[in-house]
C-alpha positions as CSV (number, residue, x, y, z in Angstrom):
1,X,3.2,4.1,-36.7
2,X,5.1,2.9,-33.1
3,X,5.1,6.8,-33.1
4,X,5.4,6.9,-29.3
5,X,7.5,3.6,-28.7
6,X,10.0,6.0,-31.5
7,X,10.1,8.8,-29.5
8,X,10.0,7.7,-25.9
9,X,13.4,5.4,-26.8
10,X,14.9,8.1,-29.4
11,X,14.5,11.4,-26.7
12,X,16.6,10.5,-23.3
13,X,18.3,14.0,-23.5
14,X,15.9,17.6,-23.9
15,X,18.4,19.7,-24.8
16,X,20.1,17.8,-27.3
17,X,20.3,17.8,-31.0
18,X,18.1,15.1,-33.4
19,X,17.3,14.3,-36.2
20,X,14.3,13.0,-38.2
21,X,15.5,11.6,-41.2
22,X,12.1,11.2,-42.6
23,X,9.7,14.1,-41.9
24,X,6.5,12.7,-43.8
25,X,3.6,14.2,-42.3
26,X,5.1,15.5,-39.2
27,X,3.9,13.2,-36.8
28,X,7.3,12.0,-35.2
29,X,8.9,15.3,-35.4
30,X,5.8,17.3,-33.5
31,X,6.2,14.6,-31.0
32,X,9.8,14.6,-30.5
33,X,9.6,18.6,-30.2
34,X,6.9,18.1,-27.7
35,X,9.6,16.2,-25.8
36,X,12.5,18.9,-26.6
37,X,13.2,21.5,-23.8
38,X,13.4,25.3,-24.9
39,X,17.1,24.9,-25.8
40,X,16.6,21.2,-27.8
41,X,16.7,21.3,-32.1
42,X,15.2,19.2,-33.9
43,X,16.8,19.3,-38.1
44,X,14.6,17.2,-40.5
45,X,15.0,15.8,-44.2
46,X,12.6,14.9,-46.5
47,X,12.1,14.2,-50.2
48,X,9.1,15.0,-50.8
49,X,8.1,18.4,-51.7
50,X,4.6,17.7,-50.1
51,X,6.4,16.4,-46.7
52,X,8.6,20.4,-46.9
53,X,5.2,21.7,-47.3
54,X,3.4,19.8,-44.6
55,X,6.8,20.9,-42.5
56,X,6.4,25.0,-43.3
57,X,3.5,24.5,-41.3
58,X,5.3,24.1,-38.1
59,X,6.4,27.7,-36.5
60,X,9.2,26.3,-33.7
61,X,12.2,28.0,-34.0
62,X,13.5,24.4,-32.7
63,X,12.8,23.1,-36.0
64,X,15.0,23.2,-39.1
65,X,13.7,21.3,-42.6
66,X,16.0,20.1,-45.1
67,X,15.1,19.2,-48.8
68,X,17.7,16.2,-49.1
69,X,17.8,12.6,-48.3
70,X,19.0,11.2,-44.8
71,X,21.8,9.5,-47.0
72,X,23.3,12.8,-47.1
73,X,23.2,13.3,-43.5
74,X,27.0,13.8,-42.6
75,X,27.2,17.1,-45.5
76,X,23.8,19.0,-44.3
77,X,24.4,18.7,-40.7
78,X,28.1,20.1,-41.6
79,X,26.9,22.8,-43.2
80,X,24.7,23.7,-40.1
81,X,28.1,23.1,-37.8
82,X,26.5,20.3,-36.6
83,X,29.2,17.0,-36.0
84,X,27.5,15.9,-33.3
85,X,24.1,14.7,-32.0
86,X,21.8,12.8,-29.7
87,X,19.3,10.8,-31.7
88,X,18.4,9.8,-35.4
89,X,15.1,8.8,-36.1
90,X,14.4,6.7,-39.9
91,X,11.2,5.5,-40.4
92,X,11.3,3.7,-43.5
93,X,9.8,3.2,-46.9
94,X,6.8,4.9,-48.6
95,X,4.1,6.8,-46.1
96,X,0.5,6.9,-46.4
97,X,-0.4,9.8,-47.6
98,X,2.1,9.3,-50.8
99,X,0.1,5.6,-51.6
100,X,-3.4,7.6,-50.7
101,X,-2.3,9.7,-53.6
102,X,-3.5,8.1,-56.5
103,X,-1.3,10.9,-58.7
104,X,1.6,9.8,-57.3
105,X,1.7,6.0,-58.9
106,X,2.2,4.0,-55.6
107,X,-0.5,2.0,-55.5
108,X,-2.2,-0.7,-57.7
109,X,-5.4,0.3,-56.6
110,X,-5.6,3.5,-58.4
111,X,-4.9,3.9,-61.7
112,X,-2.7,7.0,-62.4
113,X,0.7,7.8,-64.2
114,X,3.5,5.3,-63.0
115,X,5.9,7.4,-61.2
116,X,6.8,6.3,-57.7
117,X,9.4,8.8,-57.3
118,X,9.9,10.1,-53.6
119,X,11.1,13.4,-54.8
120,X,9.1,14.6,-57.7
121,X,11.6,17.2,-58.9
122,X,14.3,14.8,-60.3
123,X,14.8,11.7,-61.1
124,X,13.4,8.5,-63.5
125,X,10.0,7.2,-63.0
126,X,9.3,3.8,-62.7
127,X,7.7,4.3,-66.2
128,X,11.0,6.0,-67.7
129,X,12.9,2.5,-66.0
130,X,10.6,0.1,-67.7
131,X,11.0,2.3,-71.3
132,X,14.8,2.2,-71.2
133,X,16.1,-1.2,-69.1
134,X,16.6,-4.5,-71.0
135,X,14.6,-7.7,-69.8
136,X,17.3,-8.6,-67.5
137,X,17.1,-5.5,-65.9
138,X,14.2,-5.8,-65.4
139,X,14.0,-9.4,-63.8
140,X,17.2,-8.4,-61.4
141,X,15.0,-5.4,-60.1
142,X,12.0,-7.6,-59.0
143,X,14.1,-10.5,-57.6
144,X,16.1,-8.3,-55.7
145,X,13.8,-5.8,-54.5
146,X,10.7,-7.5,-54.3
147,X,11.6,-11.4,-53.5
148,X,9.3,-11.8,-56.9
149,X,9.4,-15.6,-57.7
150,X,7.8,-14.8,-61.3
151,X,10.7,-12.0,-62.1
152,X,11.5,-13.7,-65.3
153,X,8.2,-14.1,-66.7
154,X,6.8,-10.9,-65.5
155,X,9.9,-9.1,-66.9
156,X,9.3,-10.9,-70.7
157,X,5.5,-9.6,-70.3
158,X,7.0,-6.2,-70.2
159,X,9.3,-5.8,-72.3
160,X,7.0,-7.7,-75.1
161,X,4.2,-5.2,-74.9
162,X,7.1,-2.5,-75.1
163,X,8.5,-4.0,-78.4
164,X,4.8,-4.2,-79.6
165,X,4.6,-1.1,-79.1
166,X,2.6,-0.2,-75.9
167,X,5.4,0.0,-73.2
168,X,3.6,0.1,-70.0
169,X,3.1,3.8,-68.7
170,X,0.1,3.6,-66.0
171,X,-0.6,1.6,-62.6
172,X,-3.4,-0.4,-63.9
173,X,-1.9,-1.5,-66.9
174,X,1.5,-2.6,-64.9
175,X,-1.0,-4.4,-62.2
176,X,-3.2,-6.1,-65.2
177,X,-0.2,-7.5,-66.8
178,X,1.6,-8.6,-63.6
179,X,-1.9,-10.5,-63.1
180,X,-1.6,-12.3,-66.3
181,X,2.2,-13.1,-65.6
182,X,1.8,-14.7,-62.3
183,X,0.1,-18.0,-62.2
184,X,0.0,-18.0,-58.1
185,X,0.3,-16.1,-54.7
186,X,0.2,-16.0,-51.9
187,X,-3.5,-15.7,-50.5
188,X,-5.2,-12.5,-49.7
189,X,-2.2,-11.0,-51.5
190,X,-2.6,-8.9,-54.8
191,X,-0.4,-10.4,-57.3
192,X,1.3,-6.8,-58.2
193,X,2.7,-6.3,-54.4
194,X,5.7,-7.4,-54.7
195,X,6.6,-5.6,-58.4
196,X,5.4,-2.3,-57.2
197,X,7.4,-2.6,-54.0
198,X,10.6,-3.7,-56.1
199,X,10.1,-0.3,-58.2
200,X,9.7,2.1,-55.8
201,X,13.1,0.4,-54.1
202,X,14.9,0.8,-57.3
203,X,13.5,4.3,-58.2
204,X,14.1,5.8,-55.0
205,X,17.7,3.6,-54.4
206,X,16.2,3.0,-51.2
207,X,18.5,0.6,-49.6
208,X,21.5,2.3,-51.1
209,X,20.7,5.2,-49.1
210,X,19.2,3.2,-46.0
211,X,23.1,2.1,-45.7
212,X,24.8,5.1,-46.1
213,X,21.8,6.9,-44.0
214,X,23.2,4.3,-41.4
215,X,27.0,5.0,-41.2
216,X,25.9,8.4,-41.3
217,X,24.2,8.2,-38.1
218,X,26.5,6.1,-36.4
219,X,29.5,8.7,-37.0
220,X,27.0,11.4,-35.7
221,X,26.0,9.8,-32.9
222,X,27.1,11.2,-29.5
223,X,28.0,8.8,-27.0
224,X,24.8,7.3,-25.4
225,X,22.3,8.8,-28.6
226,X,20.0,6.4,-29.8
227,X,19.2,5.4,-33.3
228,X,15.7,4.6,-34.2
229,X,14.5,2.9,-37.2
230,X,11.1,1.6,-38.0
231,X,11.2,-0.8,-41.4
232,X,8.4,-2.1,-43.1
233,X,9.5,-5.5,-45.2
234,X,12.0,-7.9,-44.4
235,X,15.0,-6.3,-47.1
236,X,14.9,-3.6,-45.2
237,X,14.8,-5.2,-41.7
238,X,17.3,-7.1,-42.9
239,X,19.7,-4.4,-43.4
240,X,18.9,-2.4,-40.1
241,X,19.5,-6.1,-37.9
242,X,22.4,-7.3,-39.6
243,X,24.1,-3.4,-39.0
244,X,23.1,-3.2,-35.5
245,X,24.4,-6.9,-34.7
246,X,27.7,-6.0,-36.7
247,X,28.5,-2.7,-34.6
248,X,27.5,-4.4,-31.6
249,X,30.0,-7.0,-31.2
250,X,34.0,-6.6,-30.9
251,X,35.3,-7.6,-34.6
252,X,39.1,-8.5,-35.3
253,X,40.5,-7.5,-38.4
254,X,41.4,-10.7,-40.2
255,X,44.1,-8.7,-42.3
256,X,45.6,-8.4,-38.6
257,X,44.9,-11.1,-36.7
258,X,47.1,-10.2,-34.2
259,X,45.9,-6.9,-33.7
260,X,43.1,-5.4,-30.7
261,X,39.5,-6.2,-31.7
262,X,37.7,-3.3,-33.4
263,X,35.5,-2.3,-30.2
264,X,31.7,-2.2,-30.4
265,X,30.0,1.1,-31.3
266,X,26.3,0.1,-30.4
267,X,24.5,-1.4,-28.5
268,X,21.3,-3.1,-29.1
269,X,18.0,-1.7,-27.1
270,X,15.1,-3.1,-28.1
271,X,12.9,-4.9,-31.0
272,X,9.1,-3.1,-30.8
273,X,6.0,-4.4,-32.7
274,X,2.9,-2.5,-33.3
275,X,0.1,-3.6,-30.4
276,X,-2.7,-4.7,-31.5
277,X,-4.8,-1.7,-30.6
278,X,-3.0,0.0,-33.1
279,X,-3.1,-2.7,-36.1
280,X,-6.6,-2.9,-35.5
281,X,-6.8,1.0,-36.3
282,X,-4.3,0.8,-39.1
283,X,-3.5,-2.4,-40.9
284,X,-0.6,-1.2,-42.5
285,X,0.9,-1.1,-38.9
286,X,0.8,-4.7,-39.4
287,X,4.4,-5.2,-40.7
288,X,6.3,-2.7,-39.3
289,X,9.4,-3.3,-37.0
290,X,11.0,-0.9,-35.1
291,X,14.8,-1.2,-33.7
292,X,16.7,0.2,-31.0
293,X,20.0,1.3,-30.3
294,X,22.4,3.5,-28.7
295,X,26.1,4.5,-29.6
296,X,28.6,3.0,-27.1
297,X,31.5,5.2,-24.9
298,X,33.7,6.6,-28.3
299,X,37.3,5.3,-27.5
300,X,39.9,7.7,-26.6
């Protein structure tokens, strides 16, 4: 999705050094390399062990694929001597292929094991979370991940059937019961969207690591690299606009007042939408916001 609006703002330098922070399928990073001159690298993360799979695939010497998430930018690039570069590229939230998997639990409209982890190989599943956490847990988790208005109610539905003892283990069941719980929505919306996105969030700490995937970048950032992020619901717009505005304004300390204003450290490019040609081809398009910007002169 915005694949080449991504690329043609991240890529203003061939022979420099980028990064995509999330390799999915490969379709950013083949397009990026197609961008990269002979003497251009390209390192990319991922989580998934189907996304390193996809990425073994790819025979450019250009390319280097990390198992590790873009949180953990700043340590893996160190260990490849790499402090500086000229582009990160985040592209948020789950990918198709992972919901198209019915095995992997993303979706309501398979039924399968509820798992929802990014990386298969560690970690609790959204099934192990519902087992162990308390009712208030639970409620936090779908208020603050998923804007869930019926958190509470859908939360006591949960843990009731786990005390009665048939804790909720698959997709279907955790969609049937949210469709009990929830007495209204939003039309042409299924009443389980908004507790399966606040699970995958919590399993996968995604906006813990979408802020310190941030700071990362901006530290790596050479002057006049760009950071790219496409987001796919408002939390995580949210986050990516309110750090871009913050680094791209002159801030005094207010424990000195009387000392220089921090200076700015980006600059805001743009704010792209998905045309309509390409919503049209993928609906999922539909939401997604891409963001823009570039990393300022560093002061001496």
């Amino acid at each position: 999705m915005l694949l080449t609006e991504a690329v043609e703002a991240l890529v203003t330098r061939p022979d420099g050094v980028y990064v995509d922070g999330t390799f999915g399928r490969g379709g950013h990073a083949r397009a990026i390399l197609e961008r990269l001159a002979p003497d251009g690298r390209l390192v990319a993360f991922d989580r998934d062990p189907q996304a390193l799979a996809e990425a073994a695939r790819i025979a450019d010497a250009r390319l280097t694929v990390h198992h590790a998430n873009f949180a953990d930018l700043t340590a893996e690039l160190s260990a490849l001597g790499i402090t500086r570069v000229h582009g990160v590229l985040l592209d948020l939230g789950v990918s198709s292929p992972q919901i198209d998997d019915r095995a992997r639990g993303f979706s309501f409209r398979h039924d399968a094991p509820l798992d929802m982890r990014m990386d298969t190989t560690r970690g609790e599943t959204a099934a192990e979370f519902l087992q162990r956490a308390d009712e208030r847990e639970i409620a936090r988790v779908l208020r603050e991940y998923g804007e869930e208005r019926a958190a509470v109610q859908i939360a006591k539905a949960l843990v009731a059937r786990r005390d009665g003892g048939a804790a909720v283990r698959r997709t279907g069941e955790l969609a049937a019961l949210v469709a009990r719980a929830v007495k209204s929505r939003e039309p042409g919306q299924d009443p389980a969207t908004r507790t399966f996105q606040a699970l995958r969030i919590h399993v996968n700490a995604e906006l813990e690591a979408l802020g310190q995937g941030l700071e990362a970048a901006l530290a790596l950032l050479a002057p006049g690299g760009r950071l790219a992020v496409i987001a796919f619901h408002s939390l995580e717009d949210r986050i990516v606009k309110t750090f871009i505005a913050r680094e791209s304004r002159d801030e005094p300390d207010r424990r000195a007042p009387f000392a220089p204003a921090r200076p700015l450290r980006l600059k805001a490019i743009a704010r792209i939408k998905p045309g309509a040609a390409e919503v049209a081809a993928n609906p999922r398009a539909r939401s997604a916001v891409l963001r823009v910007a570039e990393r300022t002169e560093v002061p001496a």
